[in-house]
Each structure stands twice: as C-alpha cells, then as structure tokens.
C-alpha positions in Angstrom: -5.1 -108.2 47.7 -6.7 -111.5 46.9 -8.5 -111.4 50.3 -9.4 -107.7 49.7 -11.1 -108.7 46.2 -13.1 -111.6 47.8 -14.6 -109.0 50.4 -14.9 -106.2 47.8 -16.5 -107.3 44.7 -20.0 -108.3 45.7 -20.4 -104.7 46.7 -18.8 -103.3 44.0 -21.2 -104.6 41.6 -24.3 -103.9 43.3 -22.5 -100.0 43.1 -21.9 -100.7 39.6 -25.1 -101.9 38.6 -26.9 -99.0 40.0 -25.4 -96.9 37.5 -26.9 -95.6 34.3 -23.4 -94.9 33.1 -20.8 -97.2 34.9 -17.7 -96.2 32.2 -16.6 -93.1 34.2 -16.4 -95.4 37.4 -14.2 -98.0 35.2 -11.5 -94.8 34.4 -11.9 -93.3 37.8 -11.6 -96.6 40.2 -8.3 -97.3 37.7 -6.8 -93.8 37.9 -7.1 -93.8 41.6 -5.4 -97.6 41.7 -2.6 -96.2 39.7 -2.1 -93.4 42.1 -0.6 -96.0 44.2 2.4 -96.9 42.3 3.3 -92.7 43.0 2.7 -93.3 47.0 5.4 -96.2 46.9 8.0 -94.1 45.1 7.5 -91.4 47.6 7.8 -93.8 50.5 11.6 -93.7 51.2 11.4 -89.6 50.8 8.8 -89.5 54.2 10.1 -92.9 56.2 13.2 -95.4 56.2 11.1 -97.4 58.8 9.5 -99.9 58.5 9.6 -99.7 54.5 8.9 -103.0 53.3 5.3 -103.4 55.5 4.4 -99.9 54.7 4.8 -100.7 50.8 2.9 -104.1 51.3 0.1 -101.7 53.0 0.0 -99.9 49.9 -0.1 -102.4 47.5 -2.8 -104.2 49.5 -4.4 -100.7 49.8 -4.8 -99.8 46.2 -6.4 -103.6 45.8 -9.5 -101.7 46.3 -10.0 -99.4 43.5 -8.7 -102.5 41.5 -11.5 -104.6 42.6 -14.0 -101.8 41.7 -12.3 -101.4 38.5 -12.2 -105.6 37.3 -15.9 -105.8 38.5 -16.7 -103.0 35.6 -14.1 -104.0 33.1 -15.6 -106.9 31.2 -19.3 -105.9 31.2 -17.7 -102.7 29.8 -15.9 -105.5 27.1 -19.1 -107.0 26.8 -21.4 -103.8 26.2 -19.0 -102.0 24.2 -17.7 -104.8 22.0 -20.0 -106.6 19.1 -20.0 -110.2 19.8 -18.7 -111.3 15.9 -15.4 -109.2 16.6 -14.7 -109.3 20.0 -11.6 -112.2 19.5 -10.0 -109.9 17.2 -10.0 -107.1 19.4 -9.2 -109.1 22.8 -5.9 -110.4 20.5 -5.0 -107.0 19.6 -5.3 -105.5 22.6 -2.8 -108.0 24.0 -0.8 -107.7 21.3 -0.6 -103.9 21.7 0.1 -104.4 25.2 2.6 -107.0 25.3 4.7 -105.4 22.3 5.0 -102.0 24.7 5.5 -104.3 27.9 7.9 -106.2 26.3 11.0 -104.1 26.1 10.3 -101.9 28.9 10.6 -105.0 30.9 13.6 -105.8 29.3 15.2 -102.3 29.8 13.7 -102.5 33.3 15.5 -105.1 34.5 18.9 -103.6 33.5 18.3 -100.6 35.3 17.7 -102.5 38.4 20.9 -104.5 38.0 23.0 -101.0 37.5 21.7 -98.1 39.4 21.7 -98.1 43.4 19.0 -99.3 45.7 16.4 -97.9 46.2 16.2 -95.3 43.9 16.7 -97.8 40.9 12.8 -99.1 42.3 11.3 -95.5 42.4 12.4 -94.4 38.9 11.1 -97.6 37.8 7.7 -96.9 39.5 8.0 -93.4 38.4 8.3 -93.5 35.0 5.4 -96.7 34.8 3.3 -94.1 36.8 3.6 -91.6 34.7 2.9 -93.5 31.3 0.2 -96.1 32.7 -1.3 -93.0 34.7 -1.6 -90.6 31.8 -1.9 -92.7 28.5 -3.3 -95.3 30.0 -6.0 -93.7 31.6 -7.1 -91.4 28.9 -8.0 -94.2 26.6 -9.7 -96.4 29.1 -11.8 -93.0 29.8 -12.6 -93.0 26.2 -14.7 -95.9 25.9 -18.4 -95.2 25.7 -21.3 -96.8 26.1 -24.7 -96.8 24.2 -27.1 -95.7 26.6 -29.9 -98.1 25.2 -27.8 -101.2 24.8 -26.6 -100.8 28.8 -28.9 -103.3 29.7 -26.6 -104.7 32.4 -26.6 -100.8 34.3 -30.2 -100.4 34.4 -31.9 -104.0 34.9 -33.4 -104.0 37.9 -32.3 -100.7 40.1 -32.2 -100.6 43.5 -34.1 -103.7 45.4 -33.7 -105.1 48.4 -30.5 -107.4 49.5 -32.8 -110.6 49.3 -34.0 -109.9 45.7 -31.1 -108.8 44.4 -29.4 -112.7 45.4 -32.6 -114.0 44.2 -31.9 -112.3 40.9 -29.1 -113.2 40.7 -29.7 -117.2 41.3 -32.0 -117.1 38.6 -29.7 -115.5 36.3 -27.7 -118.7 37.1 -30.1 -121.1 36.3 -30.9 -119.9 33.0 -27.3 -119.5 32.5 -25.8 -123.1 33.2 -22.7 -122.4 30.7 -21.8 -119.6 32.4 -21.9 -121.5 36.2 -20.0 -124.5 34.7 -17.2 -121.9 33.3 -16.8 -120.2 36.8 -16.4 -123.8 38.3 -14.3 -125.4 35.4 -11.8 -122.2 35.5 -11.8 -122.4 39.6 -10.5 -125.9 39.6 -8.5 -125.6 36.8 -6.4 -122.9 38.3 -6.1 -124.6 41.9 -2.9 -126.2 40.5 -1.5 -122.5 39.0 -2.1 -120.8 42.1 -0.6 -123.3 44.4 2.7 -122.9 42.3 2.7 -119.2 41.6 4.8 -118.0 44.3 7.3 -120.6 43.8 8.5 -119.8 40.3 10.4 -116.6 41.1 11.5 -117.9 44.7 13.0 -120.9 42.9 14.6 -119.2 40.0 15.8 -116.1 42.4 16.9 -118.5 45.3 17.6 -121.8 44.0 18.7 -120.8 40.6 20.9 -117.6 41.3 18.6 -115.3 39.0 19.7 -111.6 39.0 17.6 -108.6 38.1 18.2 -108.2 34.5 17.4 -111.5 33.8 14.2 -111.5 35.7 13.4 -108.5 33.3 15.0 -110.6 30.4 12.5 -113.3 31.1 9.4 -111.0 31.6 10.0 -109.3 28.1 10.1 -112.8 26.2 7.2 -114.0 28.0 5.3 -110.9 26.5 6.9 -111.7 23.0 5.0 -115.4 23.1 2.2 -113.5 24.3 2.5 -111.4 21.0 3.2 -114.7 19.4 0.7 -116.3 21.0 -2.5 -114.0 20.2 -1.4 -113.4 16.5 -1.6 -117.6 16.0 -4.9 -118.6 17.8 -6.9 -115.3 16.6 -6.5 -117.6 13.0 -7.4 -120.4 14.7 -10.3 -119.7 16.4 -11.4 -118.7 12.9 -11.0 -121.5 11.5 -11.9 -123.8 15.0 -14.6 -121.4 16.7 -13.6 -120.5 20.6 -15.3 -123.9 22.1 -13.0 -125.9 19.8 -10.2 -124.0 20.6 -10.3 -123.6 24.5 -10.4 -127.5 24.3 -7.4 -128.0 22.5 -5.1 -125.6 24.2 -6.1 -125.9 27.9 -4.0 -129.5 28.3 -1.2 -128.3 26.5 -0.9 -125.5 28.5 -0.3 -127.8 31.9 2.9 -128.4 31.1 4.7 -124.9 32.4 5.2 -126.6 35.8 6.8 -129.7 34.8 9.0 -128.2 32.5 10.2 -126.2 35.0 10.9 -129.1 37.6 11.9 -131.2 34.8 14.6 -128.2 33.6 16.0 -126.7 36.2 18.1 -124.2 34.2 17.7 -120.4 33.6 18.3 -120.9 29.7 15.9 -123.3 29.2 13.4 -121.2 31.5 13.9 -118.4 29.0 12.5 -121.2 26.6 9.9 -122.4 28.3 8.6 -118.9 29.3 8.1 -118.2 26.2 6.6 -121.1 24.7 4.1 -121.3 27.8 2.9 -117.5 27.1 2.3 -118.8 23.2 -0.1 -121.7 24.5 -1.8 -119.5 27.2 -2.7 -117.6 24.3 -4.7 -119.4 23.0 -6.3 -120.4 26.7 -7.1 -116.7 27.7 -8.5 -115.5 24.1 -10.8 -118.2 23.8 -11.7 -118.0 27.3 -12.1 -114.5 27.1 -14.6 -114.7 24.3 -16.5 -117.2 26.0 -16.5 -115.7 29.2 -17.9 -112.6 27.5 -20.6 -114.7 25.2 -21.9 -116.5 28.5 -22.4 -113.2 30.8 -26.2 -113.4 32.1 -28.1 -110.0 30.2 -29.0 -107.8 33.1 -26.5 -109.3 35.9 -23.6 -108.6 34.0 -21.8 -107.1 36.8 -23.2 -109.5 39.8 -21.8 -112.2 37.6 -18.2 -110.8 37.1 -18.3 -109.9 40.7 -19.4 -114.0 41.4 -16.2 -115.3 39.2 -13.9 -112.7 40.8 -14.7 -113.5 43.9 -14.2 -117.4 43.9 -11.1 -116.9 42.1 -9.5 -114.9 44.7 -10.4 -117.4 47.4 -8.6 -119.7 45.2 -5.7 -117.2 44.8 -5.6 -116.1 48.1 -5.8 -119.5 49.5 -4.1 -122.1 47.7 -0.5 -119.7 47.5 -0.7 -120.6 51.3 -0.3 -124.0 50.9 2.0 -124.3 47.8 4.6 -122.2 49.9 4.1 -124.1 53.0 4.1 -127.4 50.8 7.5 -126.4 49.3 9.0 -125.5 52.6 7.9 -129.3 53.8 8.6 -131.9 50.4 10.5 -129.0 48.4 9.5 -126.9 45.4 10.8 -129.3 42.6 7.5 -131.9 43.9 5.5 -129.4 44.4 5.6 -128.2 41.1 4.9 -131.8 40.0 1.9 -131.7 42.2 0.8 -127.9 40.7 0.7 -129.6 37.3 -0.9 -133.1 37.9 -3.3 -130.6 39.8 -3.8 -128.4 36.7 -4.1 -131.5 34.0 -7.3 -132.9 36.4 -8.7 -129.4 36.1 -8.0 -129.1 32.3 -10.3 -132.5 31.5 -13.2 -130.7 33.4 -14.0 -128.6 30.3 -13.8 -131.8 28.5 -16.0 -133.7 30.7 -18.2 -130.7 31.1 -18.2 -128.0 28.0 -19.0 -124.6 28.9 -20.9 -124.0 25.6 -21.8 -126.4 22.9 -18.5 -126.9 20.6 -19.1 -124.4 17.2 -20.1 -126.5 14.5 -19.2 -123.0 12.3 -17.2 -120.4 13.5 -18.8 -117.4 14.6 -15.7 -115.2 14.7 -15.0 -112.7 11.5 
C-alpha cells in the first residue's frame, strides 16, 4: 500500500485540483475503499486457495481509492474548518472516534478468541463494513464547501506538466515552514516506521499474546487517545500549537524503549496507553500546523508532496527494521527505532516549522 501511495498521489492531486467541487470525490474515493473490507469477507465463500495472497491483493488493491481519498482529506480540513477552531474540532473528532473504536476493539478481540476461524474474521469485517460503510460515509459526504473560499480547486486549472511542478516549487519557496515540516516529520518518523512491524510480531511471537488481548490493548490505546486529545486541546490554549509540538515530540520517543526495556504484556497495556496520551498531543498540534502552513492555491499538490515522501519512508524503512531484527534481534532494534526517533524529534527544535506563538491563537 505504501508503495501504491507513493505512485498514486501526485496524480491524484492534479485530478483533485481540477475540480471545482473536490468534496464528492473525498466521500466517493472512501466509499469505494471501504468496499473492500466486503470483498475480503466474501473471499472464503468463492476460493479456499490461495486465501492469504488474494486478501493481501485486496488490501493492496483498495490502497488506491485511499490514496485518492488522503490527497483530498486535509485541504477539505483546511477549506472547511476556520483556522481559530480547528484544534478543537481535530481533538473532538478523535475523541469521537476513539470512544466508538475503543470498545468495539475490545469486544472484537473476544470474538476472535471464541468463535471458529475463519468466520470469526468475516463477521468482524462484516459488521465494520457495514457501520464504517453506511455511517461513516454519510457524514463524510456531508461536508460542504464554500464555492468562493475553494481557492485550492480552482487556482490554476489545467496547465501543462512542466507548469504545474513549477507552481508548485514556487509554492515551496514562499512556504519555507511548510517544506521544513514535510522534512522534520520524514526524519522524525524514520525511527517509528523501522519498528512498526515489530511490536505485534514481538508481543504475538515472543511474548505469547492471544487475540483478546491484542483487542484488549487496541481499546486502551484508543482510551489515552481520548485522554490524550481532551488534555492538550487545554494546552495548546494556554501554549499555542508551536509551543506545544515542541514539548511533546521528545517525550513521545520513549514507546520503543519502554517496550525493550519491559518486556511484559501488563506493562505493555501501560505503556500503550500512556504513549497514545503523549501522541496526542504530537498529532493535534501537528495537525493544526500542518493545516496553518498548506500553500493557498496548491493545497492538494502539497498534501500529495508530504504523502508521498512519507510512504517512501513507510514503505521502505519496515524493510529494514524486519530484516534488522531477524539479524541483531528485535529487543536492539527497538533501541535503535528510538535513538532514531529522539535525533528526529530535536530537528523541530533545531529547525521550527513556524515561529513559536507568543499568544495563543486557538479559542
């Protein structure tokens, strides 16, 4: 999927940005991506061959529509949200989102420990289908833009391949926060992507993890995230998002070496949940900022730019972590994810993606 996204988004935005109205896309490219989660629980009903590539075909399949639908997503943040609240709503969206996550997860995970293989998988699919593909949907295909304000749509329709990178250049030199936050976020997740894959191999393999606590550990990971959100919305009120995104990108380094440090599923459950709390505060204040610095008129090019160097990060550096752990073991390699992550955090340090708020400009 990574790879897929790399290939994909460039295109997608130039399609995005050559529409007057891109919301309908947004609901249409996700409605189609959630059609894929029906295909895998319909898989065992047409073929017991071959199963497990055939569902990896699909979920690499239905990358596509995803990719369409990320390029679109934040410009549709950014259009629709006023600048002045958009922390509050990012928060309570993931608030929202978490607290229904949160126990499905939870009863998700006992269903896969109790009921029989594989139909334990396609009810689960089924019933996520069903909910993410109705409500979901329908909401997401209620957001509307201003036809005036869509300045991101209509700058600059179609032009050749050569002006169209030329625009959007110069939309990165006159934007030099928004180039350092697509470089500062790359390195800084080198070390999270490296490690990734390892965390469920090592608490599944290593650790003797069953189902239900897999689910167990996904719902309170979604309760810090609830946590999380409802403490740093205050303080970016009180700190601003610059102020905040510097204080909470170190501490959030840690996850890794907790986890070699602890090797115990109890503690995980601990540390899970205390990580999602700090990332909180990471992702809202990031969010924001990410939102604040998108260049007027490339809004789209721009997402499609950070999308696609993060996905050569995420589809390259899980390569090496798992081949890193097979050599030196997954315990170092963890160590290395986070000495990895701490260089990356000082880069927004060294070099701030926007001059730190002497006044907070959230409500």
């Amino acid at each position: 999927p990574a790879l897929v996204a790399v290939l994909l988004h460039i295109p997608c935005a130039r399609f995005l940005e050559r529409r007057a109205n891109y919301a309908p896309w947004v609901a249409l490219s996700l409605f189609v991506h959630r059609l894929g989660f029906l295909a895998i629980v319909l898989l065992p009903f047409v073929t017991q061959r071959h199963l497990a590539e055939l569902t990896v075909a699909v979920l690499v399949a239905i990358a596509i529509p995803a990719v369409l639908f990320s390029t679109g997503w934040s410009p549709l943040l950014s259009d629709t949200i006023p600048p002045r609240t958009r922390a509050g709503v990012l928060a309570w969206r993931s608030i929202l989102s978490s607290g229904t996550i949160a126990p499905v997860l939870l009863i998700a995970g006992r269903w896969l420990d109790s009921a029989p293989f594989p139909a334990n998988y396609q009810w689960m699919y089924g019933v996520a289908w069903l909910l993410s593909g109705g409500v979901g949907i329908y909401l997401v295909s209620r957001v509307r833009l201003r036809p005036k304000e869509d300045e991101s749509a209509v700058a600059e329709a179609p032009h050749a391949r050569v002006a169209w990178l030329a625009s959007l250049r110069r939309a990165a030199a006159e934007n030099p926060g928004f180039v350092r936050i697509v470089a500062n976020t790359f390195l800084f997740n080198l070390g999270a992507w490296m490690v990734g894959p390892l965390y469920i191999i090592f608490y599944v393999r290593e650790l003797g993890a069953s189902d239900g606590w897999v689910g167990l550990v996904g719902m309170l990971a979604h309760v810090g995230v609830i946590c999380g959100y409802s403490l740093w919305r205050r303080i970016i009120r009180r700190l601003g998002e610059g102020r905040t995104l510097l204080v909470s990108v170190p501490m959030v380094c840690i996850h890794p070496l907790l986890v070699a440090l602890v090797p115990n599923l109890a503690f995980i459950l601990f540390v899970e949940f205390l990580i999602n709390v700090i990332a909180a505060g990471v992702n809202l204040s990031h969010g924001v900022l990410f939102l604040d610095l998108l260049p007027t008129g490339r809004k789209h090019s721009s997402t499609a730019i950070h999308s696609m160097v993060m996905n050569v990060g995420a589809f390259v550096c899980p390569l090496i972590g798992v081949a890193l752990a097979d050599r030196i073991g997954i315990v170092p390699t963890l160590f290395i994810g986070a000495a990895m992550r701490l260089a990356g955090a000082s880069l927004f340090h060294l070099f701030p993606v926007k001059p730190v708020d002497v006044r907070p400009q959230v409500a």
